[in-house]
SEFIVEX-56820 format. One line per field, with one value per residue: x, y negated, z of N, C-alpha, C, CB in turn; residue number from 0. Coordinates in pm, whole numbers, always signed. Each point is the difference from the previous one (the first is absolute). Glycine has a CB too. Layout:
N
n_px <- X,...
n_py <- Y,...
n_pz <- Z,...
ca_px <- X,...
ca_py <- Y,...
ca_pz <- Z,...
c_px <- X,...
c_py <- Y,...
c_pz <- Z,...
cb_px <- X,...
cb_py <- Y,...
cb_pz <- Z,...
num <- NUM,...
END
This chain:
301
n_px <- +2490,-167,+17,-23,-191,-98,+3,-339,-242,-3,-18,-185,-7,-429,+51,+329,+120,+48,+185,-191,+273,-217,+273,+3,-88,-259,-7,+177,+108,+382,-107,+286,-43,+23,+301,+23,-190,+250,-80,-232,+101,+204,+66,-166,+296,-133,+321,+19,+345,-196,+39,+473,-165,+178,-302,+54,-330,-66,+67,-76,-107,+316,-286,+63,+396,-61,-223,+145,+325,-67,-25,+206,+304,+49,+1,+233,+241,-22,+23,+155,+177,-116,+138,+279,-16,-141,+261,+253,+29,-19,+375,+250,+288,+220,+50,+157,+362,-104,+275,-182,+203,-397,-199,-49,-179,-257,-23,-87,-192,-97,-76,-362,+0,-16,+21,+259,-150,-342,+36,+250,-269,-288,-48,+75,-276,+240,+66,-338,+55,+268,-167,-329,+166,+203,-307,-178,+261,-27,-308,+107,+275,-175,-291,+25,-107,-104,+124,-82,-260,-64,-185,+242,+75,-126,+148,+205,-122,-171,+298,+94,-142,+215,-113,-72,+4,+202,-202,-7,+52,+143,+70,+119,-78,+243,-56,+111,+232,+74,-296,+280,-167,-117,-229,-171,-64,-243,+8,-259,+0,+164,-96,-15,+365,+319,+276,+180,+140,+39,+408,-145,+210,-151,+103,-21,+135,+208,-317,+44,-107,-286,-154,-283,-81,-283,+128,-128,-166,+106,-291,+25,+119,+272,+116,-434,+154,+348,-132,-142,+254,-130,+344,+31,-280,+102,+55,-182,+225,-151,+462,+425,-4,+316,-13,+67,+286,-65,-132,-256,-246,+36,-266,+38,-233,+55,+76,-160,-223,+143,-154,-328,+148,-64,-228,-268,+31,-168,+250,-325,+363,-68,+287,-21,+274,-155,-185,+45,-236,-385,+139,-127,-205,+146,-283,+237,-218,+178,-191,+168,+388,-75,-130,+162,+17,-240,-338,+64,-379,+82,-201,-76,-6
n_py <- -3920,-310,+34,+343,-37,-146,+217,+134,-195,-199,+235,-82,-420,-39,-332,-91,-139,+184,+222,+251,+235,+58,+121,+353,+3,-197,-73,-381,-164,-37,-259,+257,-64,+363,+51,-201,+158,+73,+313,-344,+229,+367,+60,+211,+172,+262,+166,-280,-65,+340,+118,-185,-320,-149,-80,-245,+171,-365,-249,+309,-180,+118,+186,+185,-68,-53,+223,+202,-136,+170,+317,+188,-167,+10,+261,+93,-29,+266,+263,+23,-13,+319,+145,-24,+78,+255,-38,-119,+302,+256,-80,-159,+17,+118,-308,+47,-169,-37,+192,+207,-138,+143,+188,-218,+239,-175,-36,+318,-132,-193,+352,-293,+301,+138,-193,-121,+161,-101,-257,-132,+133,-125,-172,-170,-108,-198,+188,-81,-285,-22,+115,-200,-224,+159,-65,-372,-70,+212,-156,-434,-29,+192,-156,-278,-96,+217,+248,-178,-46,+364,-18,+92,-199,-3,+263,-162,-240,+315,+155,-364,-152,-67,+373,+185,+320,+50,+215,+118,-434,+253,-240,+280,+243,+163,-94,+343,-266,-179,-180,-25,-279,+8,+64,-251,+446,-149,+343,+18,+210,-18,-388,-244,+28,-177,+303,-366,+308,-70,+66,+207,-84,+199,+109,+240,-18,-200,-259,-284,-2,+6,-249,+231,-397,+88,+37,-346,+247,+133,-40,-303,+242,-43,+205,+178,+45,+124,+383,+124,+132,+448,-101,-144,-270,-85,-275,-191,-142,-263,-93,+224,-285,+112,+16,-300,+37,-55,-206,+254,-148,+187,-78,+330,-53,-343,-17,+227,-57,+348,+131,+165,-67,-417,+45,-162,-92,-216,-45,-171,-6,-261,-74,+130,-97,-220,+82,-291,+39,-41,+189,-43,+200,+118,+104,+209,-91,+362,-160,-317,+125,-208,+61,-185,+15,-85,+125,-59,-89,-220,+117,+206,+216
n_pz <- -9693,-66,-355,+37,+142,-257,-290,+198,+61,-328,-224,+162,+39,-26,+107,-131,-165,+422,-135,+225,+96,+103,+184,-206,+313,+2,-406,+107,-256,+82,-113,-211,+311,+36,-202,+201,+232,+155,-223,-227,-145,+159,-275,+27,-48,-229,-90,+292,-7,+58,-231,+95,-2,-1,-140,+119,-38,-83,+124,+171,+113,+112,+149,-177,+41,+278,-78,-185,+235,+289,-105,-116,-38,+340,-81,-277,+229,+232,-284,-51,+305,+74,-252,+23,+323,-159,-252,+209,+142,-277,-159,+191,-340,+74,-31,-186,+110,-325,+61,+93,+320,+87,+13,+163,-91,-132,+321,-84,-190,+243,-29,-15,+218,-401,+105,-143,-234,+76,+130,-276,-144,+92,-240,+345,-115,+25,-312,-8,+137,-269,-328,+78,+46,-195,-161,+14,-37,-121,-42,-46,-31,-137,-27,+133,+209,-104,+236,+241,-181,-40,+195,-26,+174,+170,+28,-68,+152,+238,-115,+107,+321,+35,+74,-184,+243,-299,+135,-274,-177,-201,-101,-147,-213,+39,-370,+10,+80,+209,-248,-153,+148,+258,-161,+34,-65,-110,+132,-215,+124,+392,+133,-201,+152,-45,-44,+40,-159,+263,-18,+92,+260,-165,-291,+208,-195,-238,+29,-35,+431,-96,+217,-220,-26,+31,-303,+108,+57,+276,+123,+163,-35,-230,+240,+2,-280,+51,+159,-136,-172,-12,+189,-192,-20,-138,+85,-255,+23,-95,+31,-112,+257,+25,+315,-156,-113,+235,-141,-233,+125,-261,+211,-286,+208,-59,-224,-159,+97,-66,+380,-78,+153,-5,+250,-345,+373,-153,+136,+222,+155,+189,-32,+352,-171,+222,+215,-8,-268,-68,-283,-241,+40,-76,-266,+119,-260,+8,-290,-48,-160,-132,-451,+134,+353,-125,+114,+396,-116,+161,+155,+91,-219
ca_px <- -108,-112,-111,-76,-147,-86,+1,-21,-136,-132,-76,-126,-21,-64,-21,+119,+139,+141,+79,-51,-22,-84,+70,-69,-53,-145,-93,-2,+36,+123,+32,+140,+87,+13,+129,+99,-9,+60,-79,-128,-59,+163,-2,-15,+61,-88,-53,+62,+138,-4,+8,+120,-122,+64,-54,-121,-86,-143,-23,-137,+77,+61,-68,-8,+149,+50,-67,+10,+129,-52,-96,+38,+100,+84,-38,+59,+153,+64,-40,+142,+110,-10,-3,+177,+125,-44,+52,+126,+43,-30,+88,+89,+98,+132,+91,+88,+53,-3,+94,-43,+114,-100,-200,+3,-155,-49,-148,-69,-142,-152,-73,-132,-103,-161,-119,+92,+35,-105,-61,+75,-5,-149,-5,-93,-65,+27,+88,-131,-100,+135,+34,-141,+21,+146,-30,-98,+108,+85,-109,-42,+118,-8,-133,-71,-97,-102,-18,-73,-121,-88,-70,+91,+84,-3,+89,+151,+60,-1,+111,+105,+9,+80,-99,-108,-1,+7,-7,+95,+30,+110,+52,+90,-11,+166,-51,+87,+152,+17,-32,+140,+10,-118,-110,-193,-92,-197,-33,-147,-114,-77,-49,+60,+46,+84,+85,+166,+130,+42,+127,-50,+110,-96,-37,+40,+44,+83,-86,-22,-101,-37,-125,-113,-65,-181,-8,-133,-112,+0,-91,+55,+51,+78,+144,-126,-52,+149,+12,-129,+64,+84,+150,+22,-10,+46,-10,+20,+37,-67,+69,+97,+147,+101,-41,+48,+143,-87,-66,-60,-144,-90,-148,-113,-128,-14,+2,-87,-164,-27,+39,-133,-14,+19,-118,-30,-87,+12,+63,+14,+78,+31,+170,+22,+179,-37,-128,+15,+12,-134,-11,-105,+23,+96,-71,+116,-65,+74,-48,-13,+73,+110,+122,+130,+7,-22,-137,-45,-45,-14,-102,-28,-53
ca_py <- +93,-49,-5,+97,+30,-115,+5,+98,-17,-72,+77,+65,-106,-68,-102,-51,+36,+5,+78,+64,+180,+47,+52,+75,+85,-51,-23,-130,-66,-103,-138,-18,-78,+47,+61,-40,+13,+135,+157,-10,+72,+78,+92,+128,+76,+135,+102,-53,+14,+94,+141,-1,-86,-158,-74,-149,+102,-144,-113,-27,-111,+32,+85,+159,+93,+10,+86,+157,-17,-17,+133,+107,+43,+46,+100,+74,-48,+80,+107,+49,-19,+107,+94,+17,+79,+139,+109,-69,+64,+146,+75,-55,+34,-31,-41,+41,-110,-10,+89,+131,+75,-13,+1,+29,+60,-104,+62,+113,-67,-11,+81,-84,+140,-21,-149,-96,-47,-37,-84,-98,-2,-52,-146,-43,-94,-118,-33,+3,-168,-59,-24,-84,-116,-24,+73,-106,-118,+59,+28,-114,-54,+49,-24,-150,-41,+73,+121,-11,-83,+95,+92,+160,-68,-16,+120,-12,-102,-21,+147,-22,-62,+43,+25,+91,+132,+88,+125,+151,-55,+1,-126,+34,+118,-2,+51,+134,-55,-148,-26,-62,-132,-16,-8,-43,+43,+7,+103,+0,+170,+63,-147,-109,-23,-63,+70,-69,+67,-73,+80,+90,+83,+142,+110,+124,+106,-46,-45,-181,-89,-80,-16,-25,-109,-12,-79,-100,+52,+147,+32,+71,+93,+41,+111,+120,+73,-13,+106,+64,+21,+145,+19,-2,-48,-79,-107,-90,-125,-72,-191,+73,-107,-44,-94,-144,-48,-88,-166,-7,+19,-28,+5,-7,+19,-104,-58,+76,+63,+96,+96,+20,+28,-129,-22,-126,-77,-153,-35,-176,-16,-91,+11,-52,-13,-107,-28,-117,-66,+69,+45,+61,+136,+58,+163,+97,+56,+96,+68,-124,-138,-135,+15,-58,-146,-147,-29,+40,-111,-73,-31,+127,+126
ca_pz <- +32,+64,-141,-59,+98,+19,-190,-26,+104,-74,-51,-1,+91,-24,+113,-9,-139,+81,-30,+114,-16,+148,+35,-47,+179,+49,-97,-4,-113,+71,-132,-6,+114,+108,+17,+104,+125,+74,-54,-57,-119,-24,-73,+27,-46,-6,+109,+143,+28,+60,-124,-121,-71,-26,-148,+14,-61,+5,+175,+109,+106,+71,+67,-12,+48,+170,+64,+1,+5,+167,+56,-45,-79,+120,+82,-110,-53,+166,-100,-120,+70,+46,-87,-46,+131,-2,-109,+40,+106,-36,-38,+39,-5,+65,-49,-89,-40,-155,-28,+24,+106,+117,+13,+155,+33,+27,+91,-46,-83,+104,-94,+108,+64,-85,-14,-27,-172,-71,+22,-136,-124,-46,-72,+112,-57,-43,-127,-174,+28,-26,-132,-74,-40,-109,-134,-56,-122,-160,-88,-85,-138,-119,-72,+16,+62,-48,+60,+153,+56,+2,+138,+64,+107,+144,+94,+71,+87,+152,+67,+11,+130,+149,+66,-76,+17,-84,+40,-82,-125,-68,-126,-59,-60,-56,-110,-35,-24,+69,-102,-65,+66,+112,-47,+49,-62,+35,+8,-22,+48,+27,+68,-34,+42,-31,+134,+9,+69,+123,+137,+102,+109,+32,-101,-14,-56,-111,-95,-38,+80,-17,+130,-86,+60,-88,-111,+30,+5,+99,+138,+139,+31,-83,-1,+41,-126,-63,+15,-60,-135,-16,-86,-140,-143,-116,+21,-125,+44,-133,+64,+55,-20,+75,+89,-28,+120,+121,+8,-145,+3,-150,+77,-176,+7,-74,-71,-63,+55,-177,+42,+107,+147,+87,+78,-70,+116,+60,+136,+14,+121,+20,-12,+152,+49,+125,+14,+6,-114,-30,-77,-80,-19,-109,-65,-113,-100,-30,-133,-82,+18,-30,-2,+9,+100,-71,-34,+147,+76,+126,+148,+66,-41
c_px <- -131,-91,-34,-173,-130,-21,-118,-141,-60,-24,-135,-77,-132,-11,+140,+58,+133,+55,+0,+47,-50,+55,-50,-33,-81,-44,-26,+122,+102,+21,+182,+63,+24,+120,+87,-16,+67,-95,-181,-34,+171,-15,-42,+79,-54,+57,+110,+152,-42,+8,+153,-52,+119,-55,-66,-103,-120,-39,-144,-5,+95,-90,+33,+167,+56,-86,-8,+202,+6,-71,+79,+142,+76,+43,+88,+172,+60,-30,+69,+118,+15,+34,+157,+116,-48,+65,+141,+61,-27,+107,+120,+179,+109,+81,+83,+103,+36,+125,-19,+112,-118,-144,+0,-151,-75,-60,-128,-102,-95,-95,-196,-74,-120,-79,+42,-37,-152,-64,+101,-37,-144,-47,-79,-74,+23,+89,-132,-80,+110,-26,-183,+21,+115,-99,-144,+83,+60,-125,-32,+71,-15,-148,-86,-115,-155,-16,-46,-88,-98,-70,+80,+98,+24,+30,+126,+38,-92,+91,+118,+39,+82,-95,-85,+105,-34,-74,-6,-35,+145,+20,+82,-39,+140,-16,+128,+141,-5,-49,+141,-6,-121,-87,-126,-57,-140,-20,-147,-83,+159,-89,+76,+129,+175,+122,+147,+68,+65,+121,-72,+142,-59,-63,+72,+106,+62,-117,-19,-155,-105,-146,-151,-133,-149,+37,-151,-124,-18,-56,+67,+73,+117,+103,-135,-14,+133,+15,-48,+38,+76,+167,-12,-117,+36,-42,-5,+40,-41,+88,+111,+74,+122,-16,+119,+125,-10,-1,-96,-169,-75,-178,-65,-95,-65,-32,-27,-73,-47,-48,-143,-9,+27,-147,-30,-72,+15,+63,-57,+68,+16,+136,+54,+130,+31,-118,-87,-82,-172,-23,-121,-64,+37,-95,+133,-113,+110,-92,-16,+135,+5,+48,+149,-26,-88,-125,-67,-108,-6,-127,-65,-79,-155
c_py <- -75,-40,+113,+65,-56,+7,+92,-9,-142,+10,-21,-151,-112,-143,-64,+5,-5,+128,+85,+174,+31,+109,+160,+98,-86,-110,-200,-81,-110,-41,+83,-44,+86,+95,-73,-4,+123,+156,-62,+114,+83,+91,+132,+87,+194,+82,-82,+60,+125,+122,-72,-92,-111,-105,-67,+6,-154,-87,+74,-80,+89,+97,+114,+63,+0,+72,+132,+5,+49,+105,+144,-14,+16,+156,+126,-8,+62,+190,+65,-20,+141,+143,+54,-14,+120,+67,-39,+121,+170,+47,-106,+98,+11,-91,+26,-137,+40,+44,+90,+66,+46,-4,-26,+53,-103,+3,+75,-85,+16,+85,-23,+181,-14,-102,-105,+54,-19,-114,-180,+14,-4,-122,-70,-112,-149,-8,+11,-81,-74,+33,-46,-106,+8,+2,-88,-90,+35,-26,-227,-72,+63,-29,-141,-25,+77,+162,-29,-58,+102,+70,+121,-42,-25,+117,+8,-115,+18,+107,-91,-104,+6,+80,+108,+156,+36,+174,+99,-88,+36,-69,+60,+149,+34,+78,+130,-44,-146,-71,-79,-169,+9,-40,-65,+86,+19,+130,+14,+83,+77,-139,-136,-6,-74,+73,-79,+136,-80,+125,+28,+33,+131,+75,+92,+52,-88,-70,-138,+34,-71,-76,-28,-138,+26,-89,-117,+61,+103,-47,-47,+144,+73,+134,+88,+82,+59,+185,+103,+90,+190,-54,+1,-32,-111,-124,-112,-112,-113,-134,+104,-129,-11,-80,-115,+8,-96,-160,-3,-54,-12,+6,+32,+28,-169,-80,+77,+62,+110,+113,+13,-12,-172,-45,-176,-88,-161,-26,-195,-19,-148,-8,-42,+1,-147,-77,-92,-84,+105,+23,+15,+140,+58,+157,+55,+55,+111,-17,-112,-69,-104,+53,-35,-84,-126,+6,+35,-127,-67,-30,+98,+79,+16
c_pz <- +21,-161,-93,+8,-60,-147,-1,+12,-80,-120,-8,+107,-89,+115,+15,-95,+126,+6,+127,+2,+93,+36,-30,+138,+98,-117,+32,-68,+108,-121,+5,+133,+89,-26,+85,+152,+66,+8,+2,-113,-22,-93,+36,-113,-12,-122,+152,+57,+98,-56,-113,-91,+22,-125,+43,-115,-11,+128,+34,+94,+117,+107,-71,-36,+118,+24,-29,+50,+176,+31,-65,-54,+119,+42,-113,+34,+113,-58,-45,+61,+75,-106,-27,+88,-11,-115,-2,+86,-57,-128,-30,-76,+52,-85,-50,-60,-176,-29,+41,+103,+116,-3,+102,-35,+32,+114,-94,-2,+95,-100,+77,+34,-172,-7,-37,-114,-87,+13,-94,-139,-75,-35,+144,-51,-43,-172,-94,+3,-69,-184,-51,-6,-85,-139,-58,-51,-84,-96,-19,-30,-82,-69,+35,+98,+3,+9,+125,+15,-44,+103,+63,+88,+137,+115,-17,+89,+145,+51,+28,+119,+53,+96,-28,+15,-117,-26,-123,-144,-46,-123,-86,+14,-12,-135,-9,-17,+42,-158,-54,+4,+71,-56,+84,-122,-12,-35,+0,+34,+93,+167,-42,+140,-55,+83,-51,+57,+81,+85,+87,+58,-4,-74,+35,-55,-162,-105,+4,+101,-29,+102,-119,+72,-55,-113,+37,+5,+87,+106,+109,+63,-113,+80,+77,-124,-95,+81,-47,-148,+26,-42,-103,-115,-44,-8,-135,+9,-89,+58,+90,+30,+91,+130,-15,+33,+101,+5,-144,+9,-140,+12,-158,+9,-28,-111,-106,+36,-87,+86,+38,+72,+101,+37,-131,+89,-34,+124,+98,+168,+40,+60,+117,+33,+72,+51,+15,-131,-68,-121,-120,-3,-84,-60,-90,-79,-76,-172,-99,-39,-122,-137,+2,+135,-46,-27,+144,+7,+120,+54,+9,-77,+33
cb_px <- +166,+138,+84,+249,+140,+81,+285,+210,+110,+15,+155,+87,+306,-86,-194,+6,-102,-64,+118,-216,+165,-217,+75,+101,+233,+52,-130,-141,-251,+127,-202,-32,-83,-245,-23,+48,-193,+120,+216,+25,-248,+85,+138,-229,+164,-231,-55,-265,+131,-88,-376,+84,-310,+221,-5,+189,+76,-125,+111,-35,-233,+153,-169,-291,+62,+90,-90,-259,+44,-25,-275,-235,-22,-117,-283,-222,-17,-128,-119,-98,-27,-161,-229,-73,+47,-218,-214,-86,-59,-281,-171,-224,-102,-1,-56,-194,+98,-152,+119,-128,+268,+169,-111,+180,+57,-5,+40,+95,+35,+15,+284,-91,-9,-20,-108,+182,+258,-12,-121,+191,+218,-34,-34,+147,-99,-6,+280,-34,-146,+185,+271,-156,-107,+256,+111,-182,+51,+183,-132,-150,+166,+183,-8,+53,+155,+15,+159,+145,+71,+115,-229,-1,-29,-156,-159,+70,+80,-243,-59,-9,-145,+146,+29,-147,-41,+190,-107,-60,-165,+5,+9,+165,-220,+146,-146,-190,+61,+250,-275,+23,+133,+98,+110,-16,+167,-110,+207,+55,-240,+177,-54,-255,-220,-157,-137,-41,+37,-288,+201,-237,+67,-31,-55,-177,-199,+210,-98,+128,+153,+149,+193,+61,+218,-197,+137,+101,-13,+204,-95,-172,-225,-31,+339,-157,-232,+124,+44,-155,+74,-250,+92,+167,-141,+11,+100,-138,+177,-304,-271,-6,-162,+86,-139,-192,+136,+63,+249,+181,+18,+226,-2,+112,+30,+73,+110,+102,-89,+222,+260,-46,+114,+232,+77,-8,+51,-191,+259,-266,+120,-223,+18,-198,+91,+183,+67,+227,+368,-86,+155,+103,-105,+281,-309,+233,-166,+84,-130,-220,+142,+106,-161,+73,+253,+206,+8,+252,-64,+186,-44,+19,+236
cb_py <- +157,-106,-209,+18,-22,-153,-9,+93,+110,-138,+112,+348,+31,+226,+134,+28,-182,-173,-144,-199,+72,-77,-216,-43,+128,+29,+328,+47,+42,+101,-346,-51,-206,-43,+92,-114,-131,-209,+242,-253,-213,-5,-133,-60,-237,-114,+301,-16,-271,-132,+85,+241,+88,+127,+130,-184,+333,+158,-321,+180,-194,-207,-142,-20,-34,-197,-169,+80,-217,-231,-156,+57,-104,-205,-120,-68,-242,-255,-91,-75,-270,-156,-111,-91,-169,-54,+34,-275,-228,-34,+195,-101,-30,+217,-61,+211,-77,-188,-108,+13,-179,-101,+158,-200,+207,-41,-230,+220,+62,-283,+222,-345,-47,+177,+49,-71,+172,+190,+209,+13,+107,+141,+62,+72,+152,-50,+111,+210,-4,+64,+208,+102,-95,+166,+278,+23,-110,+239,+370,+5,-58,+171,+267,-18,-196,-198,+109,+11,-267,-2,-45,+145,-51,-163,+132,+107,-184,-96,+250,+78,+15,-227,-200,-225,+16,-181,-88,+317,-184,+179,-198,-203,-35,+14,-255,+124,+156,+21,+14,+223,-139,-43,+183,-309,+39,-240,+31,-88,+84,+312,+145,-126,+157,-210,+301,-300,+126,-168,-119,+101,-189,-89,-113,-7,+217,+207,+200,-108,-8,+109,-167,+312,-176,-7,+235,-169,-73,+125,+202,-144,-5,-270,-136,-153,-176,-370,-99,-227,-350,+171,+105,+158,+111,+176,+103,+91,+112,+120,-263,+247,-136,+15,+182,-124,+29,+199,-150,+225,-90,+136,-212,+58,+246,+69,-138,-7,-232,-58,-8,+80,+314,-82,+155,+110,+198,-34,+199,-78,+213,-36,-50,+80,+154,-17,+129,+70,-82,-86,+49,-154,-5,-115,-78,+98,-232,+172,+196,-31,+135,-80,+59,-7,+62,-45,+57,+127,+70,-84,-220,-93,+94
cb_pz <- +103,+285,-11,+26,+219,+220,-102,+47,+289,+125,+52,-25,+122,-142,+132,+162,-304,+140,-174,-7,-102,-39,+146,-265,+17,+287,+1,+196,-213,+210,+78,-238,-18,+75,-207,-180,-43,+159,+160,+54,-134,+222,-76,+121,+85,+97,-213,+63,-31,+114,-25,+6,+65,+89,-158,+91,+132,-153,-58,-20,-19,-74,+86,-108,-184,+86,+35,-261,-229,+9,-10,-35,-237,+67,+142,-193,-132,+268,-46,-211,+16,+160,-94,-188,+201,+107,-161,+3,+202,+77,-81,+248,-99,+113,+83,-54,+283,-37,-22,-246,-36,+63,-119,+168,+88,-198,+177,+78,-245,+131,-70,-168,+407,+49,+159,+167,-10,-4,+271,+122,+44,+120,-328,+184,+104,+300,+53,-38,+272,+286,-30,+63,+187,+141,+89,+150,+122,+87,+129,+63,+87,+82,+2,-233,-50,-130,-123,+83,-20,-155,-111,-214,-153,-94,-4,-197,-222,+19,-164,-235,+21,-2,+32,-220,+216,+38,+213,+159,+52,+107,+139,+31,-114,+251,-126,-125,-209,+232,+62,-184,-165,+170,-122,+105,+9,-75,+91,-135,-326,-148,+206,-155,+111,-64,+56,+75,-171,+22,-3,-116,+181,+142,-178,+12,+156,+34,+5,-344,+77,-219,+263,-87,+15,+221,-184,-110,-193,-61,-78,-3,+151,-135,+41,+164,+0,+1,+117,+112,-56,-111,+112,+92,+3,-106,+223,-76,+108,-76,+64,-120,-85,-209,+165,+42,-169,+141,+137,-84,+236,-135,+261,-137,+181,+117,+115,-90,+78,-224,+48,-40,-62,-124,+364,-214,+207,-104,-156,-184,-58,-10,-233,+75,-233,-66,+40,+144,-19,+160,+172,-103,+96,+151,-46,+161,-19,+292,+115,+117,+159,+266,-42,-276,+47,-107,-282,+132,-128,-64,+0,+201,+36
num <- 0,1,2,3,4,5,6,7,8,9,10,11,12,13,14,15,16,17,18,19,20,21,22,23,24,25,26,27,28,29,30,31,32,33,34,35,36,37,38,39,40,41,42,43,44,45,46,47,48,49,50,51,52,53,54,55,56,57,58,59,60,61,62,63,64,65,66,67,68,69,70,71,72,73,74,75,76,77,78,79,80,81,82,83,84,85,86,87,88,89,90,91,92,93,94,95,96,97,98,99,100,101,102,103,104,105,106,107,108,109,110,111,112,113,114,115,116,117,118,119,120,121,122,123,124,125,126,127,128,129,130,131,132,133,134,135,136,137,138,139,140,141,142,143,144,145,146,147,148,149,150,151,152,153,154,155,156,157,158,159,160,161,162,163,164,165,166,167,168,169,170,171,172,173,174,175,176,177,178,179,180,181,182,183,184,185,186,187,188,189,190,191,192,193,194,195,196,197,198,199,200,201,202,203,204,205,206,207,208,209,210,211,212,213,214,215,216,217,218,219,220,221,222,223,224,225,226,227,228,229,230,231,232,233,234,235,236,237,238,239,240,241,242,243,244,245,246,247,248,249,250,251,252,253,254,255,256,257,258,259,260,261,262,263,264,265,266,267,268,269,270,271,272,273,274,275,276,277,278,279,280,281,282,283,284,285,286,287,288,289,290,291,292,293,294,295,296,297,298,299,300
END
């Protein structure tokens, strides 16, 4: 995963040829050596063992996964534990011996008040802080560098803080059918944007899930302008893709700069994965790459 990352990003790498990725949630740059540091640099999994997931999905550094791991997914995962005793205890069978000489009866069904059940069956903010960050890492293993460095962006990675107030932000839609494979879909009118299908505990009804992100060029205020949108319209799309198998990262925005919508920023950073040590500087250039590893130029930008 580390040399996919690092396949993907120097591309766009100016000032270095060292083999660098930048973590796709706070965006600072890790050498190789730090895989071996104790949760310097971890996997992340997405969709998350909390939705039946479990997909090893791409590295980041160890901060931003202990720190959502430690906040919201916790909170999701008691959540849902809470959930499948309540449907556990609400329909409870009798036992029945398999030769059919004996039943016994079961204890009688817990049956919650109104407020108990609504209050289980309302999306709460931490699970839609949880499937956003899931559904960005789905979304940049599948498209890239050249999807999360787009400005638009920057609203999700502050929804997805530890901490950050979702309040009536809504991320996830539900489409008319479940989709047959999981999907990253770019979406051009009736707004730009990017919608991943994504598992869910808390669909209603018999339809496919999906969380909607900004695409690189969308507003600050995007999910303001996302609400705003009348029911049932029509939607254009332009880029349908499978979501990766895990550890893949095909990141194709990357590696084919063709798509309208991949952000073309400049980036100039400095590579503080140790602070001891004094780096060069490093430029990302999105609208300028590489075409190969091998014509990267050395020294500073």
């Amino acid at each position: 995963m580390f040399d996919r990352q690092a396949a993907a990003l120097g591309r766009f790498l100016y000032g270095t040829t060292r083999p660098v990725i930048m973590c796709p949630l706070c965006l600072r740059m890790w050498e190789r050596r730090f895989l071996a540091a104790e949760q310097q640099l971890t996997i992340e999994d997405a969709p998350p063992k909390q939705y039946s997931g479990g997909v090893e999905r791409c590295l980041s550094c160890g901060n931003c996964n202990n720190d959502a791991g430690g906040d919201y997914e916790t909170r999701v995962g008691i959540l849902n534990a809470a959930r499948d005793s309540a449907i556990a205890a609400a329909s409870r069978a009798p036992l029945v011996d398999p030769s059919g000489i004996w039943t016994l009866p079961t204890t009688p069904a817990v049956f919650l008040s109104l407020g108990e059940a609504m209050k289980l069956a309302s999306v709460h903010p931490v699970e839609r802080q949880l499937e956003l960050k899931s559904a960005y890492l789905i979304a940049f293993a599948t498209l890239g560098y050249s999807y999360i460095l787009g400005k638009g962006l920057e609203t999700a990675r502050r929804l997805i803080q530890p901490g950050a107030d979702l309040g009536s932000v809504n991320v996830c839609a539900t489409l008319s059918g479940p989709p047959t494979v999981p999907f990253v879909r770019v979406a051009l009118a009736p707004i730009e944007c990017v919608v991943v299908s994504h598992p869910t505990q808390h669909l209603m009804n018999d339809g496919g899930h999906v969380v909607i992100l900004p695409a690189p060029r969308s507003p600050s205020g995007f999910y303001e302008q996302l609400k705003l949108l009348p029911q049932r319209t029509p939607w254009t799309f332009y880029g349908d893709y499978p979501h990766p198998p895990a550890r893949q990262l095909p990141m194709r925005w990357d590696h084919d700069p063709t798509h309208p919508l991949r952000a073309v920023t400049t980036w100039r950073a400095d590579c503080d994965c140790d602070p001891s040590t004094s780096h060069e500087h490093i430029e990302i250039r999105l609208s300028q790459p590489h075409s190969s590893t091998a014509d990267r130029p050395v020294g500073s930008a």
